[in-house]
N, C-alpha and C positions, 0 to 999 in steps of 0.2 A: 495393415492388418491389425485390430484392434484386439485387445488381450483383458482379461481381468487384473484387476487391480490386485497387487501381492504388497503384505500388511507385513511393516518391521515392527517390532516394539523394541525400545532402546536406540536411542541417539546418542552414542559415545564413537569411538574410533570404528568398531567393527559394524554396526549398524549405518552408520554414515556410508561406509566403503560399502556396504553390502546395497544399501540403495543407492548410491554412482552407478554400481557397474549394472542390476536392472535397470534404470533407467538410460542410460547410453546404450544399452542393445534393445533399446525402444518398448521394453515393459512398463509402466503406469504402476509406481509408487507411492503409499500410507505410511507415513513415518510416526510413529507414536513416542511422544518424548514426554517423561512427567515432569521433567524441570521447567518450570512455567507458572506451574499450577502448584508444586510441592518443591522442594528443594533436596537435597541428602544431607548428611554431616560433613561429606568432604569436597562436595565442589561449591565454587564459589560464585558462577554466574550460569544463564541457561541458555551460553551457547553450549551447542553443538558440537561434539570430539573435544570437551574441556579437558586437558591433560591436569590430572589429579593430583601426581607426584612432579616426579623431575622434568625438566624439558628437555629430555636428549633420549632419542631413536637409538641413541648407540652408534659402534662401527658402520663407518660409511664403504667398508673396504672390500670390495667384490671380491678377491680375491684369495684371500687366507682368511675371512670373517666370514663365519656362515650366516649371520643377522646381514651385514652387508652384502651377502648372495639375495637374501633375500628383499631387501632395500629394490637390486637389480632387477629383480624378476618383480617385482609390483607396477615399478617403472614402465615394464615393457607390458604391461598387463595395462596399462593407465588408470592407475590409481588416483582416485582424491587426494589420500593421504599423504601420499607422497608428492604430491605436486604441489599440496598447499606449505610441504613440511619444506619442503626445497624452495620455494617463493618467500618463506620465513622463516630461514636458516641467521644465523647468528654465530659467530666465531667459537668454535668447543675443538680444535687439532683435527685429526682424522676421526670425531664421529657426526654426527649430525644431530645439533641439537637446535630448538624454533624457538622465536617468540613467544608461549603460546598464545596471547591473546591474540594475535596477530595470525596463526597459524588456526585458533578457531573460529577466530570471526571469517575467518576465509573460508572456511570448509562450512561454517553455515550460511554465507551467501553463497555459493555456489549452489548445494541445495534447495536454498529458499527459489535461484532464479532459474533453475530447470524446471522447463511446462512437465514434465512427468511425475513430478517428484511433489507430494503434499505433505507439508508435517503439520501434524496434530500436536497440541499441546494438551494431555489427558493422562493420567494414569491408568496403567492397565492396569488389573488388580487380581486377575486369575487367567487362567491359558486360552490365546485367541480361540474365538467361538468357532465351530466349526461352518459355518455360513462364509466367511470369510478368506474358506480355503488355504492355498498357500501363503503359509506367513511364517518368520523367522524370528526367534528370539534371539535379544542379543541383549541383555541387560547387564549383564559384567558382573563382577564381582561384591556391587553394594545392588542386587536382585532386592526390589522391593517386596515385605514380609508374605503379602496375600498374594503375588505371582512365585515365590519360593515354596509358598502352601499349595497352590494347585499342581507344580509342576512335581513337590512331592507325593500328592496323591496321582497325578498320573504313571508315575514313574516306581512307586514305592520308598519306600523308609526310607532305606538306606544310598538312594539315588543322587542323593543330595550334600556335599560337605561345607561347612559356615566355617573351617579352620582349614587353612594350611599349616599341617604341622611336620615341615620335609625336609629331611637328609639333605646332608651332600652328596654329588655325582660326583664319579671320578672320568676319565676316559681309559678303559684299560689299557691302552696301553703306554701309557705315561706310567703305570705301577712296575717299581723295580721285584721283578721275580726272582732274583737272586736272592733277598732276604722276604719275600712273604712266598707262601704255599697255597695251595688251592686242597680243601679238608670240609668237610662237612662233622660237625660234633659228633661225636663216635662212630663216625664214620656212617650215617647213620642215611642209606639211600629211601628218599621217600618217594611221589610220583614225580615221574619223566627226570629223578637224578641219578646221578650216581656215586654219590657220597664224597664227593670231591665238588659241591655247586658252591661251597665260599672261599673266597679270596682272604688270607689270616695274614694280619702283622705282628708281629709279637714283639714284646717290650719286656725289660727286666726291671727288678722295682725302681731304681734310679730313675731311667726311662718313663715308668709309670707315676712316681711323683709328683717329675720335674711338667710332665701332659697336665695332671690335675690341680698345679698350681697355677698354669698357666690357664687355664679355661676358669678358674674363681677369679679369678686378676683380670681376664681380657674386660675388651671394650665391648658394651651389650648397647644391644638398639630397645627402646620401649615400646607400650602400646599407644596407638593414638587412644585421644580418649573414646573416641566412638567404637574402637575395637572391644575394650572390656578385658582381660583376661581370662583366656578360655584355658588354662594348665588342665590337665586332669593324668592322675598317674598314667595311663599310654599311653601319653604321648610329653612327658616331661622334656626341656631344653638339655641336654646333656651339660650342658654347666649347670643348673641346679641341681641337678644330680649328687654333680662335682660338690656342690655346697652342702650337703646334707652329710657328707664324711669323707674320709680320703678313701675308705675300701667299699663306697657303694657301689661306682662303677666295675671296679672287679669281680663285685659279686651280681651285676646286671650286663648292660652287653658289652663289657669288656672281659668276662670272665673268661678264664681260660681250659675250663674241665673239660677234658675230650677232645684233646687236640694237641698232636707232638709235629712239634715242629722239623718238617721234612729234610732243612738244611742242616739242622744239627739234633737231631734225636733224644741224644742224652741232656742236654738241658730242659727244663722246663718254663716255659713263661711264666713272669708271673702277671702280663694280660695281655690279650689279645684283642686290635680290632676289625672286624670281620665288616668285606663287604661281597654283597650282593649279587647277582645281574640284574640289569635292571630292564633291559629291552633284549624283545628278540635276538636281534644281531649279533649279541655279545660283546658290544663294544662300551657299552658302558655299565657300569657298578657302582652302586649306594652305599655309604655307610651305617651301617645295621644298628638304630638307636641313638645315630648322630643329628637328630632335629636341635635346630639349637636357635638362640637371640643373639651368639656375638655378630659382631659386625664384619662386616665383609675383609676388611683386611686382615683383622685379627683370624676370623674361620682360615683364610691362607695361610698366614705365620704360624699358625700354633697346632695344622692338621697338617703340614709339612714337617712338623718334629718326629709325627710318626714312622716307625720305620719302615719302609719299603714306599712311602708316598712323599720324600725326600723333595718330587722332582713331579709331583702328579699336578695334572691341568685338571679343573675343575668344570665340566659339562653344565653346571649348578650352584648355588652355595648353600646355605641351608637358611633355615625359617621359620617362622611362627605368626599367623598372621590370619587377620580374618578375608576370607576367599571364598566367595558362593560359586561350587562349579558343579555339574553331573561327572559320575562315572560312564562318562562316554564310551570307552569300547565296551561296557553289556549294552548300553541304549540307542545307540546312535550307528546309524549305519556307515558306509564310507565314503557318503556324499553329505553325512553330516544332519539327515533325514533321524527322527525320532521312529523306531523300529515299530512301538505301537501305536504309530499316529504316522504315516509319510508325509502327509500334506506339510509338517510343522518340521522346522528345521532350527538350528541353535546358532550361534556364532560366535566370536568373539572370547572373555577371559572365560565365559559358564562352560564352555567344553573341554578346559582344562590346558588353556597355554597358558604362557605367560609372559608380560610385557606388549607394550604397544604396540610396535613392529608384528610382533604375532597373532596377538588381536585382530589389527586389521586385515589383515590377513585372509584370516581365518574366513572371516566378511566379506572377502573380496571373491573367496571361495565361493561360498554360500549362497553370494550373490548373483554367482555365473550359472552355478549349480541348477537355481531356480531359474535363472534366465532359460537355459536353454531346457526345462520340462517348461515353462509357459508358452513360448514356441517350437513345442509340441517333440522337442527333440533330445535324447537322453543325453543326463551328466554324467563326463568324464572326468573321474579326476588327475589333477596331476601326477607325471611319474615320482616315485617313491625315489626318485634319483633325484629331484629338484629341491629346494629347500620349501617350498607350499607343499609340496608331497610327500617331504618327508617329516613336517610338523605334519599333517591330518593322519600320516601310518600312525604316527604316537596316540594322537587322539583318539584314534577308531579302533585300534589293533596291535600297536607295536607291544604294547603293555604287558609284562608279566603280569597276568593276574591269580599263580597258588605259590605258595613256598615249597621246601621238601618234603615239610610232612604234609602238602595237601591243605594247609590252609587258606583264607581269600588275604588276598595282598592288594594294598588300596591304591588306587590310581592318584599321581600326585603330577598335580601341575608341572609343565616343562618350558623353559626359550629353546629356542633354533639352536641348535650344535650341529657342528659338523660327525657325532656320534650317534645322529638320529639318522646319518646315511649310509647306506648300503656301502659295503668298503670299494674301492676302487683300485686297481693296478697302478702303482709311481711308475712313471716314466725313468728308467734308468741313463744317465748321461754318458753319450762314450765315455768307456776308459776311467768314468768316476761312480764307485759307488759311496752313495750319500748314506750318511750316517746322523744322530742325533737331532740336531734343530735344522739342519739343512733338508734331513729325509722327513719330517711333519711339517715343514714348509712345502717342500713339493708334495704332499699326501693335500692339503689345503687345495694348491691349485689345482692338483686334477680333482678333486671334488668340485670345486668351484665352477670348471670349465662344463665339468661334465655337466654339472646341475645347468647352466645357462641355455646351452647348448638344446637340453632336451625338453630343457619349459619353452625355449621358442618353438620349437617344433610345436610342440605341445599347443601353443597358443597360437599357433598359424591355423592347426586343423578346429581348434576350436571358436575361430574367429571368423572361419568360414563357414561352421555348421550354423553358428548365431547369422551370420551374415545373411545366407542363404535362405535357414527360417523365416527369420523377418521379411525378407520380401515376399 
């Protein structure tokens, strides 16, 4: 059965993966790659899936790691990426981390030597033509300037963001409720709240000092140089903040007006820091004004001094960084389809994940997506219970997108957590009920299980609707 050709543009992690899985359910793939012909500021050769930063995929751990849930479910999906990633693996404990040149030269011969698969060496430079029909972009996060120009005029202004500037996530329920309350600033119900939609820590000034001293002292991460410094007051690092005087933050969002603390009344804080929701579910929560440059250990040490976040896991950590992505739940449907254009579909870091593992992903998505409309059969996505389906809920949908008063609240990049899944019932052990790090150990497995469990299903019925098509 012969098909028309469906056009990628971007050769990184998710573009790669997204033409694998077309061309192994026997669709005829255009790979458009400008590294050949142009270069970026951050990779350094033009192979194909060049891992830009670190070389490590992360937990390899199916089972309490939701990155490593998802590791499993690409496996059983038969991924590129992960077969080249596992073919050139290299010693890093329990995560998986590659060669990478060994790990991209792999994944571009593989592509070069599938009869389906063509790549082009051209720069795209505005949004595939419509002659071309179905085509997927997946240009990542360094999106070259005239295909970030078209897709802004197709999409509008503000469709587009060239910074990530993101909070940290909590998982609520790692937040001790004992000492923080749930209060909305005078109480003050706006749409779909009810004046109790943030989570409040309060600190006394000691408390508040000893925060502010520590976030002018931590360890900060810089900009590369091809990022620039994008600062602009709304979006300031909360340690510069810190550096501009010891009572800026109390008088920005750590202030504490309109807010009495429900454990104890008659004190007053003297600041407070307030988070969020941040997804549907309820399961996880932002810190309100916490974008920030320290470094990953430091953001852990010194946002566990907080009080009531003593003991909090982080879904996140926080950021500042240059990031070309859409605001994918207003544009993107939930098969990842652009709403005012179907034929054209996105993949990879531009729809707003983050990290390799998710990228590809995302691609692999995309990939099947369009596989089965080109033999003639609709996409299904995965359940919202798997780890592919429950990174695309985020993508498409999971998103708070108003505050309480009705404001737009911006879509920020996210990795795989086990907070992006729908909760699950713990198995309780005769005779023992689990408590602390025993009961979020078994919260992990049955997520785990579940998630596994229901993407095979998942990819049984989907393996046979491509199967069946194709012949």
């Amino acid at each position: 059965m012969a098909h028309d050709h469906i056009h990628i543009v971007g050769g990184g992690l998710a573009g790669s993966e997204a033409a694998w899985q077309l061309a192994q359910a026997g669709v005829p793939v255009v790979l458009h790659e400008m590294r050949g012909t142009r270069g970026t500021d951050a990779h350094k050769t033009d192979a194909l899936a060049e891992l830009v930063c670190s070389n490590s995929f992360r937990s390899d751990d199916a089972e309490t790691n939701a990155v490593g849930v998802l590791h499993a479910e690409m496996r059983l999906a038969g991924s590129l990426i992960m077969r080249c990633a596992d073919a050139h693996q290299v010693p890093a404990g329990g995560a998986l981390a590659v060669d990478r040149d060994g790990f991209a030269d792999a994944v571009t011969a593989a592509l070069a030597a599938h009869p389906l698969v063509r790549i082009v060496r051209e720069e795209i430079g505005a949004l595939p033509p419509a002659e071309w029909g179905r085509a997927i972009v997946a240009t990542g996060p360094l999106t070259a300037t005239g295909l970030a120009e078209a897709i802004r005029a197709e999409t509008g202004a503000d469709a587009l963001a060239f910074f990530d500037a993101i909070a940290p996530i909590v998982h609520f329920d790692t937040i001790d409720m004992d000492k923080a309350w749930f209060q909305s600033r005078y109480d003050k119900v706006g749409p779909g709240g009810t004046g109790k939609d943030y989570v409040n820590c309060p600190m006394d000034r000691d408390q508040y000092e000893a925060f502010v001293a520590a976030l002018v002292a931590g360890d900060k991460t810089e900009f590369r140089k091809w990022e620039g410094t994008p600062y602009f007051d709304g979006c300031l690092p909360i340690e510069v903040m810190a550096e501009r005087g010891p009572e800026t933050l109390r008088h920005g969002p750590m202030k504490p007006m309109g807010l009495t603390n429900a454990h104890n009344p008659t004190v007053k804080a003297y600041a407070v820091v307030q988070l969020r929701q941040d997804n549907a579910l309820g399961t996880l929560y932002n810190m309100v004004g916490f974008q920030t440059k320290l470094k990953y250990a430091d953001q852990v040490r010194v946002f566990r001094t907080i009080p009531g976040l003593e003991n909090a896991e982080f879904a996140r950590l926080g950021g500042l960084h240059r990031n070309t992505y859409l605001d994918s739940p207003t544009l993107l449907d939930g098969t990842l389809r652009l709403k005012s254009r179907p034929s054209l579909r996105f993949a990879g870091q531009i729809t707003g994940c983050e990290g390799y593992v998710e990228s590809a992903s995302v691609g692999l998505m995309a990939g099947r997506f369009a596989a089965a409309e080109a033999l003639g059969r609709a996409a299904a996505p995965p359940p919202a219970t798997t780890a592919m389906g429950a990174l695309l809920a985020h993508i498409t949908g999971g998103h708070l997108s108003a505050d309480e008063e009705g404001g737009k609240r911006s879509f920020q990049p996210m990795n795989v957590n086990f907070g992006l899944f729908p909760p699950v019932e713990v198995p309780r052990e005769e005779g023992k009920r689990l408590r602390g790090k025993e009961k979020t150990i078994a919260k992990k497995r049955a997520l785990s299980r579940r998630a596994l469990a229901d993407f095979a299903t998942w990819l049984a019925d989907e393996n046979g609707v491509l199967l069946t098509a194709a012949e």
